[in-house]
N, CA, C and O of each residue as an XYZ file, in Angstrom:
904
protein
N     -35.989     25.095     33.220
C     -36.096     25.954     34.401
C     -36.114     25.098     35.668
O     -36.063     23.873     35.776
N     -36.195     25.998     36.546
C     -36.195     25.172     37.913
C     -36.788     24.696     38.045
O     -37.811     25.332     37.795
N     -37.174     23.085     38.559
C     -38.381     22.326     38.791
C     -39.327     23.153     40.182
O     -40.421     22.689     40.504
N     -38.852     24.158     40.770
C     -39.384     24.628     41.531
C     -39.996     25.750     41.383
O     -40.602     26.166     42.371
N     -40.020     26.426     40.338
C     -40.651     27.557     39.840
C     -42.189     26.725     39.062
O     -43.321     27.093     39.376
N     -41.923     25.545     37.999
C     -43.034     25.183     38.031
C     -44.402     24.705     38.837
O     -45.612     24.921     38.775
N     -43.321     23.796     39.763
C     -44.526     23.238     41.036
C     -45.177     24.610     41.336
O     -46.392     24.758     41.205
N     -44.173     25.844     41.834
C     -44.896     26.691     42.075
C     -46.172     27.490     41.197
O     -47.248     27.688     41.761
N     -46.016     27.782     40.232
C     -47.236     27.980     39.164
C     -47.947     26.482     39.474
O     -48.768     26.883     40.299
N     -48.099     25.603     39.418
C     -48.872     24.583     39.566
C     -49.744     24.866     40.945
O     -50.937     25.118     40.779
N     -49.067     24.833     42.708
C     -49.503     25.390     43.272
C     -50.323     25.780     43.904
O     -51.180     25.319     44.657
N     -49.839     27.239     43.350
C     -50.270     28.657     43.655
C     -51.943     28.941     43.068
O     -52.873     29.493     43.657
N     -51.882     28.144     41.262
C     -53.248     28.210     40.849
C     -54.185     26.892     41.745
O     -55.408     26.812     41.635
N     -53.577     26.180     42.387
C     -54.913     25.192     43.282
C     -54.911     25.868     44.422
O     -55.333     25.188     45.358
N     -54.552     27.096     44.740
C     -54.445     27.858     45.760
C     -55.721     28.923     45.363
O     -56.808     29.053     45.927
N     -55.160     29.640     44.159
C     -56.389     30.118     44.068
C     -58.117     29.590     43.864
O     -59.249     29.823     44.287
N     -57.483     28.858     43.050
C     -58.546     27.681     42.757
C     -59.351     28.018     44.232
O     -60.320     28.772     44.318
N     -58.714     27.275     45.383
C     -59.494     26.918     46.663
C     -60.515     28.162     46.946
O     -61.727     28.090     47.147
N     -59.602     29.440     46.899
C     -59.736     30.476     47.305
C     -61.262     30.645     46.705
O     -62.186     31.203     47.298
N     -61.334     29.934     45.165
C     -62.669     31.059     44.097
C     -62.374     32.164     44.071
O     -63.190     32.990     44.480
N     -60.856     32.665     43.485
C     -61.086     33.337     43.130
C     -59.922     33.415     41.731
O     -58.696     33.534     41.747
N     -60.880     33.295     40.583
C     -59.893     33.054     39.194
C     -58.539     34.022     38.862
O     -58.252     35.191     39.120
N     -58.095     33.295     38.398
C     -56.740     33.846     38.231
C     -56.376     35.121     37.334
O     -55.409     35.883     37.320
N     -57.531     35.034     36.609
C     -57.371     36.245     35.407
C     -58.038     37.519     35.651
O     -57.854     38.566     35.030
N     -59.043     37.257     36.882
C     -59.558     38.127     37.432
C     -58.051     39.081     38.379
O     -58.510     40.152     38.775
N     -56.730     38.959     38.727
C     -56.127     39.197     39.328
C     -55.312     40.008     38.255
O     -54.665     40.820     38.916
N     -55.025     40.185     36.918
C     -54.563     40.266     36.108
C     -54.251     41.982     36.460
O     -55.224     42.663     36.786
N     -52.662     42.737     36.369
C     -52.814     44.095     36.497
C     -53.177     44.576     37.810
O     -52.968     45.764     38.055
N     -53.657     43.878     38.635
C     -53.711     44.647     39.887
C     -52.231     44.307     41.185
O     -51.200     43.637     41.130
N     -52.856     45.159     42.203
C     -51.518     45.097     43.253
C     -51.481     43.971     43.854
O     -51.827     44.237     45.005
N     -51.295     42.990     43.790
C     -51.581     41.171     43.720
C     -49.868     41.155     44.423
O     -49.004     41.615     43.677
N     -49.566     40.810     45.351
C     -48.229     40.756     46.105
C     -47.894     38.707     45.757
O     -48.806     37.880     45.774
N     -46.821     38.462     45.559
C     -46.126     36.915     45.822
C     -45.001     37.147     46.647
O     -44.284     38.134     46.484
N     -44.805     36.307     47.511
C     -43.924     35.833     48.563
C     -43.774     34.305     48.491
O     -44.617     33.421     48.644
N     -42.720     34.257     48.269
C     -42.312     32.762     48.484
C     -40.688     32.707     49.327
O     -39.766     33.520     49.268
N     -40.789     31.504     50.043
C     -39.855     30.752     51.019
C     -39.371     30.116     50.519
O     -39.851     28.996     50.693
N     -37.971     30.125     49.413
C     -37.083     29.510     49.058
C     -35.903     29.253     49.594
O     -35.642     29.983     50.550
N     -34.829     28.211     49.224
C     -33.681     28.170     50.288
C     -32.399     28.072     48.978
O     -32.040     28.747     48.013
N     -32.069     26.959     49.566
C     -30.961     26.211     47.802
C     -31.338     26.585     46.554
O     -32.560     26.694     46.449
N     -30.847     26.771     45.777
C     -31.287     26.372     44.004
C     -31.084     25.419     43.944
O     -30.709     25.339     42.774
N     -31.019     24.424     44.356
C     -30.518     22.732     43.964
C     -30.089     22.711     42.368
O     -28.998     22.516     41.832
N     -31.248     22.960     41.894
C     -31.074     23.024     40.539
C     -30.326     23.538     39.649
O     -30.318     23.174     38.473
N     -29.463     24.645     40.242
C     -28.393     25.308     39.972
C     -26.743     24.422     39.730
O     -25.738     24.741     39.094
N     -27.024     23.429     40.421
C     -25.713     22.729     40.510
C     -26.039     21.620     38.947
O     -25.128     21.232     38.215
N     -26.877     21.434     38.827
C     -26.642     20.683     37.865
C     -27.138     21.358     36.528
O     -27.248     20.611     35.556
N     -27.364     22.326     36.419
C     -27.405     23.154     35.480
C     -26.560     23.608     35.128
O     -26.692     24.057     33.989
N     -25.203     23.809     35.776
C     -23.903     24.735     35.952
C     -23.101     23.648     35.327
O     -22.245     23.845     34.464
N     -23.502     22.233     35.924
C     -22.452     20.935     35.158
C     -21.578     21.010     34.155
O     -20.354     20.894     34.105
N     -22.415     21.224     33.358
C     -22.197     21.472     31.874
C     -22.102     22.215     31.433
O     -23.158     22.667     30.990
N     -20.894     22.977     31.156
C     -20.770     24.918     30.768
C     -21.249     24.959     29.346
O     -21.788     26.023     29.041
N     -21.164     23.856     28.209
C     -21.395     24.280     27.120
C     -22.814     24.137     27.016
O     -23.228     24.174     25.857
N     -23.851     23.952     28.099
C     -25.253     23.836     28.034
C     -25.530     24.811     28.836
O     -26.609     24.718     29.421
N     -25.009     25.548     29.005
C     -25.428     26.775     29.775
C     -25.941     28.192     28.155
O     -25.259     28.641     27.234
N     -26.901     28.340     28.422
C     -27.451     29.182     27.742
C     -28.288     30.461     28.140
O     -28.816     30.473     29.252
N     -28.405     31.320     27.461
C     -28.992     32.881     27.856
C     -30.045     32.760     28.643
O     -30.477     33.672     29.347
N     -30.496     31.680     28.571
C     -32.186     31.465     29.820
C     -31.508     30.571     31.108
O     -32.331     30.701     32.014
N     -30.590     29.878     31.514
C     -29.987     29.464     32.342
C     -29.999     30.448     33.665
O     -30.450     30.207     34.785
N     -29.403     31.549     33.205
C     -29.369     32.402     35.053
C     -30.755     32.616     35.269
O     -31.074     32.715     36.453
N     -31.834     32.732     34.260
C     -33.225     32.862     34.942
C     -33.623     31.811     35.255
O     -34.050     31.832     36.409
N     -33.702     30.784     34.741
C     -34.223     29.269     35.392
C     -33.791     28.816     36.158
O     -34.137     27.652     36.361
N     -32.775     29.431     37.059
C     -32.309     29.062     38.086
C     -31.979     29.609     39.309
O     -31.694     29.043     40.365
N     -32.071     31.052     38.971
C     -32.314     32.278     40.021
C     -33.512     31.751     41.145
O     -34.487     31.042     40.897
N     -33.104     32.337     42.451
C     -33.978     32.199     43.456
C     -35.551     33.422     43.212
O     -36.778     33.422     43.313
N     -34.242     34.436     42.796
C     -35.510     35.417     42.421
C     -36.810     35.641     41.757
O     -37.878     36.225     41.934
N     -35.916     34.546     40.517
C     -37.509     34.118     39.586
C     -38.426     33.436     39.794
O     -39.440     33.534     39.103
N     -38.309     32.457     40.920
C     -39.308     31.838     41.620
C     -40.571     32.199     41.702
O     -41.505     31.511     41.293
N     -40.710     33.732     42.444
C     -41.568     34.263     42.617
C     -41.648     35.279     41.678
O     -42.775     35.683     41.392
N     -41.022     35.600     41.329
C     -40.990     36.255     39.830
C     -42.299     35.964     38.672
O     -43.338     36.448     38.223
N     -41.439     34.873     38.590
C     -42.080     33.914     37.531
C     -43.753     33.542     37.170
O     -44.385     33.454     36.117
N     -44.190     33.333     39.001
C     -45.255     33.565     39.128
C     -46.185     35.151     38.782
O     -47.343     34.992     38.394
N     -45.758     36.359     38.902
C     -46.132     37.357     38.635
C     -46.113     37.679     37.303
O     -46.913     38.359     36.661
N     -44.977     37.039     36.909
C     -45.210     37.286     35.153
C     -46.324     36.674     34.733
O     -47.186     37.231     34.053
N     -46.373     35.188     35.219
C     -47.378     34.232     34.378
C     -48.611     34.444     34.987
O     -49.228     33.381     35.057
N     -49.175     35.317     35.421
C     -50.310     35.884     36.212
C     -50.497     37.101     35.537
O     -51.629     37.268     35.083
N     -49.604     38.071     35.342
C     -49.463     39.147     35.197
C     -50.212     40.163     36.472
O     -51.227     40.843     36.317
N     -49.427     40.044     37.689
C     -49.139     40.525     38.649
C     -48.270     41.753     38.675
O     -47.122     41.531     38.291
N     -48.557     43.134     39.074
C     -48.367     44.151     39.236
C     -48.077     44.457     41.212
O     -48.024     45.581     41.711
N     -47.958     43.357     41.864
C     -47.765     43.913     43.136
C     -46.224     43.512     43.598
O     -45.454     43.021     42.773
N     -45.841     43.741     44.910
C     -44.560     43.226     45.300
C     -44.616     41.214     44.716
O     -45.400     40.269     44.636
N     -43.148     41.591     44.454
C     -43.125     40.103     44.231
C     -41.462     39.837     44.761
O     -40.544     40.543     44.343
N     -41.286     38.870     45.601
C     -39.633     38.605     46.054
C     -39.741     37.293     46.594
O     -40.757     36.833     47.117
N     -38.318     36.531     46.401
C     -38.418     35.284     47.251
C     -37.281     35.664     48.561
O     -36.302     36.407     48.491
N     -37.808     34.845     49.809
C     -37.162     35.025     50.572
C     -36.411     33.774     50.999
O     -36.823     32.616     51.070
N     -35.215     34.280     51.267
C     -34.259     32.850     51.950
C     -34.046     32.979     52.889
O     -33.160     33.817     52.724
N     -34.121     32.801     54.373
C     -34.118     32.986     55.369
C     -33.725     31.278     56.186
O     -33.811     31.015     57.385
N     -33.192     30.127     54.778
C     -33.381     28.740     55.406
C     -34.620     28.521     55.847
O     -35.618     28.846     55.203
N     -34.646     27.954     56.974
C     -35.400     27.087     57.196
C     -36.802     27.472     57.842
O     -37.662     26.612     58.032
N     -36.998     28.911     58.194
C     -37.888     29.854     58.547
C     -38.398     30.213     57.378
O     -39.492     30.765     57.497
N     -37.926     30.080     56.057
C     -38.113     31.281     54.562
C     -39.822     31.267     54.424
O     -40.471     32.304     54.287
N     -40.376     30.021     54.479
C     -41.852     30.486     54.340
C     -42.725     31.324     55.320
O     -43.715     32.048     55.212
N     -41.796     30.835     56.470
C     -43.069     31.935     57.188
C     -42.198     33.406     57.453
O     -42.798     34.263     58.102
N     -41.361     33.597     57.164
C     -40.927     34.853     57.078
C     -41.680     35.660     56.166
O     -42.035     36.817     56.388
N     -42.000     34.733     54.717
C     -42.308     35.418     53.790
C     -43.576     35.491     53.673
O     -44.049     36.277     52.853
N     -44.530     34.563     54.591
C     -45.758     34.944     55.416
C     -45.664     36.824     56.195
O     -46.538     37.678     56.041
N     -44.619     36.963     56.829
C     -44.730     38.109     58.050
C     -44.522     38.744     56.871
O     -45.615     39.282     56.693
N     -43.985     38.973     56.144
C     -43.735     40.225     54.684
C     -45.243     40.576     54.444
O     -45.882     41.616     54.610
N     -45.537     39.478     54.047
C     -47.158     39.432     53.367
C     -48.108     40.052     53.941
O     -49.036     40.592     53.338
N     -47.871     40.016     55.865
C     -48.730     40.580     56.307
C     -48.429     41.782     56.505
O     -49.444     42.470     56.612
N     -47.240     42.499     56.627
C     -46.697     43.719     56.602
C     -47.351     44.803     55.598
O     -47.919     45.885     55.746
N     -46.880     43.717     54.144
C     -47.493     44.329     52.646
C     -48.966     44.888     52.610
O     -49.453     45.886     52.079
N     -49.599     43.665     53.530
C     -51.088     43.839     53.574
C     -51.548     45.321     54.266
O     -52.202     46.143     53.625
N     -51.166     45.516     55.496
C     -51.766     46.315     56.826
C     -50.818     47.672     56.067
O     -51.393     48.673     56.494
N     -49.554     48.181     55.081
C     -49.402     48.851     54.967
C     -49.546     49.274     53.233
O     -48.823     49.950     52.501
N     -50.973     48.447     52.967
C     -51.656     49.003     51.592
C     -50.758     48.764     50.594
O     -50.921     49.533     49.647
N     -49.636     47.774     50.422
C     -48.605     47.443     48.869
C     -49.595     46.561     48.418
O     -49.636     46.609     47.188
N     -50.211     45.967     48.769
C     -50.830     45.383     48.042
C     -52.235     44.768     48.697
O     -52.411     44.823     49.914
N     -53.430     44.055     47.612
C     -54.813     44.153     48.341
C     -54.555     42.558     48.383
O     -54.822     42.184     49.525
N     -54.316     41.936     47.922
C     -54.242     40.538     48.048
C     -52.644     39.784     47.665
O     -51.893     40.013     46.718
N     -52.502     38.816     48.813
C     -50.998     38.034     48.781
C     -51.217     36.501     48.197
O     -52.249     35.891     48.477
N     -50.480     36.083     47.606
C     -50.327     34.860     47.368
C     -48.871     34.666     47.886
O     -47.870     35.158     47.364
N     -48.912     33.699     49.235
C     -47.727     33.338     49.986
C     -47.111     31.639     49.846
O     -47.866     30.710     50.134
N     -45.905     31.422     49.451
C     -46.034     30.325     49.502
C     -44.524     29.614     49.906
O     -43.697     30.327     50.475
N     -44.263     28.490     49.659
C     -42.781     28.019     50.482
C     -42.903     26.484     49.433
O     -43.924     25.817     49.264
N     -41.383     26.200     48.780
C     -41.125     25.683     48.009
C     -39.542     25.148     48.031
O     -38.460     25.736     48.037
N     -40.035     23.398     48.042
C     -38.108     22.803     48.485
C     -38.393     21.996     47.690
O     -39.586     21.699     47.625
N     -37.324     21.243     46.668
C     -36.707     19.983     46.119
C     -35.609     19.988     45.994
O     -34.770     20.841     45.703
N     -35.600     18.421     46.354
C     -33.847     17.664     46.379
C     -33.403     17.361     45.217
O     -34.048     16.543     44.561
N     -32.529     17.777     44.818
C     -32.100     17.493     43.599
C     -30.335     17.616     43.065
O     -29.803     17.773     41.966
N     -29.787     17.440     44.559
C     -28.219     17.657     44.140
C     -27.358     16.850     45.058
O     -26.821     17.586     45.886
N     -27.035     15.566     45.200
C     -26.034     15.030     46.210
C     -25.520     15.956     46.518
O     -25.786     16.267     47.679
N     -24.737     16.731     45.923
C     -23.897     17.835     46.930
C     -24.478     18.201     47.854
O     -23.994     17.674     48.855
N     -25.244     18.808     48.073
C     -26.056     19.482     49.173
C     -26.377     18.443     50.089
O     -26.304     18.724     51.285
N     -26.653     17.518     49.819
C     -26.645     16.288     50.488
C     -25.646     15.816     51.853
O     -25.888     15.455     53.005
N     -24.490     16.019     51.095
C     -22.864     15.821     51.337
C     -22.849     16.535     52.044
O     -22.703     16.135     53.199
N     -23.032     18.516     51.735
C     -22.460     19.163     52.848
C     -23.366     18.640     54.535
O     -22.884     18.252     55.599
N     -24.518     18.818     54.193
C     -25.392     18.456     55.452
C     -24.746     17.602     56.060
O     -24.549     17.769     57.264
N     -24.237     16.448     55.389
C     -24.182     15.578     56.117
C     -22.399     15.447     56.468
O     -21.879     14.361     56.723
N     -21.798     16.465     56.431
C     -20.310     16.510     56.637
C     -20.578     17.405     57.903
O     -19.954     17.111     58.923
N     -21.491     18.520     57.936
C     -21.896     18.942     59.062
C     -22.385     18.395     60.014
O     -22.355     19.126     61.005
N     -22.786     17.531     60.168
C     -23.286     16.154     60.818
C     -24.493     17.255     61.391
O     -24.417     17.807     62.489
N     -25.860     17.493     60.198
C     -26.309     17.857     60.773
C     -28.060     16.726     60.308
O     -29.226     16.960     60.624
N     -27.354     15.340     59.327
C     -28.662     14.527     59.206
C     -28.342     13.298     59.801
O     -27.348     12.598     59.999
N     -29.355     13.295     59.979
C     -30.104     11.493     61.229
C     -29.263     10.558     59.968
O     -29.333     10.569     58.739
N     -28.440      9.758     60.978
C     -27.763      8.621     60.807
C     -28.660      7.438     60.405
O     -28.308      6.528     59.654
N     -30.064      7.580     61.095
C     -31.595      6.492     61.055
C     -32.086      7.524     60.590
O     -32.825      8.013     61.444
N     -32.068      8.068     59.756
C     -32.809      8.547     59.161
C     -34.362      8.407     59.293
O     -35.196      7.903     58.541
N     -34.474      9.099     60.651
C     -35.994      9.612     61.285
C     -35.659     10.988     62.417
O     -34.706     11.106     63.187
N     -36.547     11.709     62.237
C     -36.348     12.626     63.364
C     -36.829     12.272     64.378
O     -37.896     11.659     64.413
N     -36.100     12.604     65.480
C     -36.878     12.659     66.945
C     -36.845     13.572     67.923
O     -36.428     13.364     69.062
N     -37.309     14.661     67.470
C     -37.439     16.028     67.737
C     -37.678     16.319     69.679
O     -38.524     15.637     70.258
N     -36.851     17.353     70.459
C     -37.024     16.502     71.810
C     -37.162     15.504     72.708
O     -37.682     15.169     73.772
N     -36.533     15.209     71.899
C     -36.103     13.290     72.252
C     -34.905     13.133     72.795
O     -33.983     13.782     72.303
N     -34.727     12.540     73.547
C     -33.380     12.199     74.210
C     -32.317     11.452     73.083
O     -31.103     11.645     73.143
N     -33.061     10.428     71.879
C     -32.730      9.901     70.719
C     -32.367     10.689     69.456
O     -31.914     10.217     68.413
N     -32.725     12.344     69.805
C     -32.302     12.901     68.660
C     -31.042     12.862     68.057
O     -30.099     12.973     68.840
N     -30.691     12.694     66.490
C     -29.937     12.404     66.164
C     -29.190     12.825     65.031
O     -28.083     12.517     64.589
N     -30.411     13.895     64.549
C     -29.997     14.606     63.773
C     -31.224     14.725     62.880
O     -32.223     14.118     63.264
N     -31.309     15.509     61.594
C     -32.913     15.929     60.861
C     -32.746     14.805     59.921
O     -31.843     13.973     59.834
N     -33.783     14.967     59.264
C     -34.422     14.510     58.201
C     -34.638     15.652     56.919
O     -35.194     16.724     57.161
N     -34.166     15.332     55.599
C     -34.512     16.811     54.601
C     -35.811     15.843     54.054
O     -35.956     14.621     54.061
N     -36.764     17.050     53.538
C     -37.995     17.062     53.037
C     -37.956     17.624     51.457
O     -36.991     17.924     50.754
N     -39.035     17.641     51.253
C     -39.552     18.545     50.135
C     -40.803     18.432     49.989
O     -41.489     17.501     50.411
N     -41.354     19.848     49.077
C     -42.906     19.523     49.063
C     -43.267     21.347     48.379
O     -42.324     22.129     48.254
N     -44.677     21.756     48.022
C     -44.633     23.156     47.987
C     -45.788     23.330     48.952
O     -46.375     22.367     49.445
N     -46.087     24.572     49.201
C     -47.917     24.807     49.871
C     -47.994     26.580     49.555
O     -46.928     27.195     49.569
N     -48.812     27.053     49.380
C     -49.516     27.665     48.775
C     -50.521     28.051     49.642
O     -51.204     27.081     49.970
N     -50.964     29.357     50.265
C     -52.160     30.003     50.968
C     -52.382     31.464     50.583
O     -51.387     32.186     50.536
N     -53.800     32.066     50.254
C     -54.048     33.303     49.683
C     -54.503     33.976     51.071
O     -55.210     33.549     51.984
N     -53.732     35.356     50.853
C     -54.354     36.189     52.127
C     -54.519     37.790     51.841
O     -53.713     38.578     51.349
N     -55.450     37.931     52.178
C     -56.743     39.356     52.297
C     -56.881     40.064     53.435
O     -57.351     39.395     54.356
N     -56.662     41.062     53.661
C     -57.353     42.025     55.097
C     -58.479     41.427     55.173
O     -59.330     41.320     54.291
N     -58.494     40.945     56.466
C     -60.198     40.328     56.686
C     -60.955     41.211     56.877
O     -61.863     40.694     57.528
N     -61.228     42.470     56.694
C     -62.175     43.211     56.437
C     -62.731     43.112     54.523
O     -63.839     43.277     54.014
N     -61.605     42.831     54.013
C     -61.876     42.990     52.485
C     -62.619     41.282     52.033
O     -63.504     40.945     51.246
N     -61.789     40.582     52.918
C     -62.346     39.276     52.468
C     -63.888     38.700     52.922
O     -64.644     37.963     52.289
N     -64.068     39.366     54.354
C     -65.709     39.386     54.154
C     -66.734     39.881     53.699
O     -67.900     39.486     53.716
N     -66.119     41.040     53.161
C     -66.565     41.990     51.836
C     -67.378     41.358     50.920
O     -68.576     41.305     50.642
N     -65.965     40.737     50.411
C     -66.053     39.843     49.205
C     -66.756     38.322     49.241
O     -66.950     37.698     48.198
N     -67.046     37.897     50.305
C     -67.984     36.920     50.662
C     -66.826     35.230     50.502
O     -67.175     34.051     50.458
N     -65.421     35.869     50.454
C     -64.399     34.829     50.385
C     -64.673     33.600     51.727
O     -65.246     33.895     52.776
N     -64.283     32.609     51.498
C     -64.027     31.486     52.592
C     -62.920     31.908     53.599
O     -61.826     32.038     53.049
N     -62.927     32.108     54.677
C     -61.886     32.594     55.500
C     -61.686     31.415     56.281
O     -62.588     30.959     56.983
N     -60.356     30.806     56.183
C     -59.833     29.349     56.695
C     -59.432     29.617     57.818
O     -59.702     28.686     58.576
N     -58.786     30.636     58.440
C     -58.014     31.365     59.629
C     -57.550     33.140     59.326
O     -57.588     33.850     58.322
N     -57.165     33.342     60.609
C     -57.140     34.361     60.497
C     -55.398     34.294     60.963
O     -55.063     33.426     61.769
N     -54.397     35.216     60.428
C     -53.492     35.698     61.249
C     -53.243     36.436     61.738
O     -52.874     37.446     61.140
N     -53.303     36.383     63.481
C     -53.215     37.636     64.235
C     -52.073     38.273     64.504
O     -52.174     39.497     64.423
N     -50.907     37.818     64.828
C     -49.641     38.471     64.458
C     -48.905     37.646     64.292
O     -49.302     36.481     64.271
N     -47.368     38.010     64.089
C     -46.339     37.481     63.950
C     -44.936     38.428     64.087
O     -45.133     39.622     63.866
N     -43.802     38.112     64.363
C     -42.707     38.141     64.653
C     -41.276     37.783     64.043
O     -41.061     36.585     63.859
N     -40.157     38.805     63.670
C     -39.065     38.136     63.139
C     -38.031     38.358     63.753
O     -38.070     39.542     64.088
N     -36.810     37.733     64.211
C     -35.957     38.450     64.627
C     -34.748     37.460     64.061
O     -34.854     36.606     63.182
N     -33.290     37.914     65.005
C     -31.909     36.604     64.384
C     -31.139     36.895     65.843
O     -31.052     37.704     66.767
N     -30.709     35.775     65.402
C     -30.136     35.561     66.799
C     -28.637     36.149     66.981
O     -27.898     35.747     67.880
N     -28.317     36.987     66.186
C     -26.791     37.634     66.602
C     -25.631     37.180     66.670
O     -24.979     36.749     65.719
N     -25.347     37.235     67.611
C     -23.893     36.486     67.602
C     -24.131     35.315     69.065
O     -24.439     35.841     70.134
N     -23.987     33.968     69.015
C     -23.843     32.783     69.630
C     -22.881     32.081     69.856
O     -21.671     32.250     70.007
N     -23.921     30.852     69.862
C     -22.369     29.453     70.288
C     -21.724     29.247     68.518
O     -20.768     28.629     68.048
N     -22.704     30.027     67.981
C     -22.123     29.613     66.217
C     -23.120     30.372     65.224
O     -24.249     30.777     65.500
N     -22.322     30.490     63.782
C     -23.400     31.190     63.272
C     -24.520     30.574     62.938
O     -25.483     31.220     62.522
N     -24.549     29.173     63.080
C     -26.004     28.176     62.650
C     -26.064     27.559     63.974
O     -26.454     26.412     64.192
N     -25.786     28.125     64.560
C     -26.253     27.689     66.308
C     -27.646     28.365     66.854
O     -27.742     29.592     66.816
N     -28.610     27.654     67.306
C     -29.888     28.303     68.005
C     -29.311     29.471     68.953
O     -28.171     29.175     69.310
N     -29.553     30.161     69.243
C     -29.649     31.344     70.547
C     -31.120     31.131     71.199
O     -32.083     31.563     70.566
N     -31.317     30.508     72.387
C     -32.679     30.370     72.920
C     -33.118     31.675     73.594
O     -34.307     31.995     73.628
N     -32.031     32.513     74.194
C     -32.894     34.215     74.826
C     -33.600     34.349     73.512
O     -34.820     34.194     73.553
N     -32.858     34.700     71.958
C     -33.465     35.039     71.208
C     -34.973     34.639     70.749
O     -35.966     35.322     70.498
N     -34.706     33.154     70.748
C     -36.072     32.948     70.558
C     -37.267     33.154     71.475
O     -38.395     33.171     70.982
N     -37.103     33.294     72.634
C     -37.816     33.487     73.756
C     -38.451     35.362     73.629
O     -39.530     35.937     73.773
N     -37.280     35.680     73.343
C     -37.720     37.216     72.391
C     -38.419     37.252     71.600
O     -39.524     37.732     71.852
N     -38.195     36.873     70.549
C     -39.290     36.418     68.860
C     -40.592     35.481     69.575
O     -41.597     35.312     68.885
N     -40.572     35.279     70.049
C     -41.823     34.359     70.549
C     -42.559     35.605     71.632
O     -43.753     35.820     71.424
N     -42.047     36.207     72.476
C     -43.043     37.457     73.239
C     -43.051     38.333     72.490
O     -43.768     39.205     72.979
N     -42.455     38.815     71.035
C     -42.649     39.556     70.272
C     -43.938     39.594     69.524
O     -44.670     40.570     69.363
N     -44.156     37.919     68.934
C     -45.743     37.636     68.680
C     -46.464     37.218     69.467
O     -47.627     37.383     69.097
N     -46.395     36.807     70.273
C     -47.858     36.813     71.350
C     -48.019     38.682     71.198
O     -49.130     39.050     70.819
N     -47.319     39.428     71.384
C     -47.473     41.224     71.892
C     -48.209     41.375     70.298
O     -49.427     41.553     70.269
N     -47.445     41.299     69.005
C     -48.057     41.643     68.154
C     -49.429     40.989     67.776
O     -50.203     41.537     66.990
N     -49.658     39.918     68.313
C     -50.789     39.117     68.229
C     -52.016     39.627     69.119
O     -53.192     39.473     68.787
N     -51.526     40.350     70.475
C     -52.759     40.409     71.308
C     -52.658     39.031     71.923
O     -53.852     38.760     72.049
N     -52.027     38.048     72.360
C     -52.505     36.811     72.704
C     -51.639     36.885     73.817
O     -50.736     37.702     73.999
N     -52.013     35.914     74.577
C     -51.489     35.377     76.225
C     -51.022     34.565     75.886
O     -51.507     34.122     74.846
N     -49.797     33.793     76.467
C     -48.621     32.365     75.720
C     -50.168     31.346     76.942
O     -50.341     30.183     76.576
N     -50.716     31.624     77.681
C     -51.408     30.350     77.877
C     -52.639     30.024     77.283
O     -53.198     28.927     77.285
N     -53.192     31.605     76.521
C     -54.553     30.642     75.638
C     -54.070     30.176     74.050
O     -54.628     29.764     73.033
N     -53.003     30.430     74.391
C     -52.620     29.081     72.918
C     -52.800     27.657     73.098
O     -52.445     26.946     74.037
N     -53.533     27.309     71.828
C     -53.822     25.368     72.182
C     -52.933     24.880     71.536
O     -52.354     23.857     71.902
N     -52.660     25.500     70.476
C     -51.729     25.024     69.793
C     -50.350     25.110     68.947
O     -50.209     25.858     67.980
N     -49.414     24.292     69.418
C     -48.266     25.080     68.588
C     -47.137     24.306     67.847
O     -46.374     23.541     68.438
N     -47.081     24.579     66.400
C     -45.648     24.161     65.734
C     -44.498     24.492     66.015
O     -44.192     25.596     66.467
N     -43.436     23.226     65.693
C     -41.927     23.924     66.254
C     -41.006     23.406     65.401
O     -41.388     22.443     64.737
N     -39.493     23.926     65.187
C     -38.760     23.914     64.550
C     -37.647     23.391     65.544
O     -37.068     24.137     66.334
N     -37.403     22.026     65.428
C     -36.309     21.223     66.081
C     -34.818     21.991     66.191
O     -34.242     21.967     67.278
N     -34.288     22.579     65.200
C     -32.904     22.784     65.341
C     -32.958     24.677     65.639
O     -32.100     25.469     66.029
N     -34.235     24.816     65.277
C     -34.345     26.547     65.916
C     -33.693     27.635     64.940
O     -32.859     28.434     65.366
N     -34.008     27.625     63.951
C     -33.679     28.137     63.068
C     -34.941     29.251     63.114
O     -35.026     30.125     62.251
């Protein structure tokens, strides 16, 4: 199977783990998974070899089973989907989660976002697009930018209506107050930033958030604006 469906079961349970709250205790209820997937990487070299392609092949390599997979091996009864959205996919599949939450699909989310490299090809195209660092370092608003850097890694966070989670006497790490999705339409290209757009999606969550863009202290960003 996909090396990325396992990390994810790996994870997801030090996720709950953190949380305290056991895994079997979740068993059968409306328990939602979201995960931020992109490539199958793993798909390309699974496909290599047609005479090793076997009846479990399209599932071990499906994007879908990702998060799938996790609900089976839980035995999870709530929404379960992976989202590809590139390079946004985890926190998109964050804004699902909170959607799921505030409109009762489910009482608790396990959200998570999951990448490995595992195919020169993919490699190749990026870099025929000339869209990776030649020095291979980013320098994100930099006059030196030069192009990205690819990563990998998984992460894993459990989320509750914070009314239910202080209920339950859970550890509450943060809270999320809103969030925002939108696409940028038609541009300078179809993998081209649109900055009105983002300037949209960004007063979209401050509004859904309740927040003012100046009492934010702090903020992450996405170099190529995806």
């Amino acid at each position: 199977i996909d090396p990325q469906q396992r990390l994810l079961l790996e994870v997801a349970s030090e996720a709950l783990e953190n949380a305290g709250i056991p895994s079997q205790s979740l068993r059968h209820t409306q328990t939602g998974v979201y995960v931020g997937a992109s490539i199958t990487e793993y798909g390309y070299h699974a496909s290599a070899d047609l005479p090793s392609v076997d009846a479990w092949s399209n599932a071990g390599g499906a994007l879908s089973i990702i998060a799938n997979r996790l609900s089976y091996f839980l035995d999870l009864r709530g929404p379960s989907m992976t989202v590809d959205t590139a390079c946004s996919s985890s926190l998109v599949a964050l804004h699902l989660a909170c959607q799921s939450l505030r409109m009762q699909d489910c009482g608790l989310a396990i959200v998570a976002g999951v990448n490995l490299l595992m195919s020169p090809a993919v490699f190749r195209g990026f870099d025929q697009s000339g869209a990776l660092s030649p020095t291979g370092a980013c320098h994100s608003f930099d006059a030196d930018a030069d192009g990205s850097v690819r990563g990998e890694g998984c992460g894993a966070v459990v989320l509750k209506r914070l009314s239910d989670a202080v209920r339950d006497g859970d550890p509450v790490l943060a809270v999320v107050r809103g969030s925002a999705v939108n696409q940028d339409g038609r541009s300078n290209g179809l993998l081209a930033p649109n900055p009105a757009a983002q300037m949209a999606v960004l007063r979209a969550a401050y509004a859904n958030a309740g927040v003012a863009a100046h009492d934010v202290d702090y903020i992450e960003t996405h170099g190529t604006g995806t």
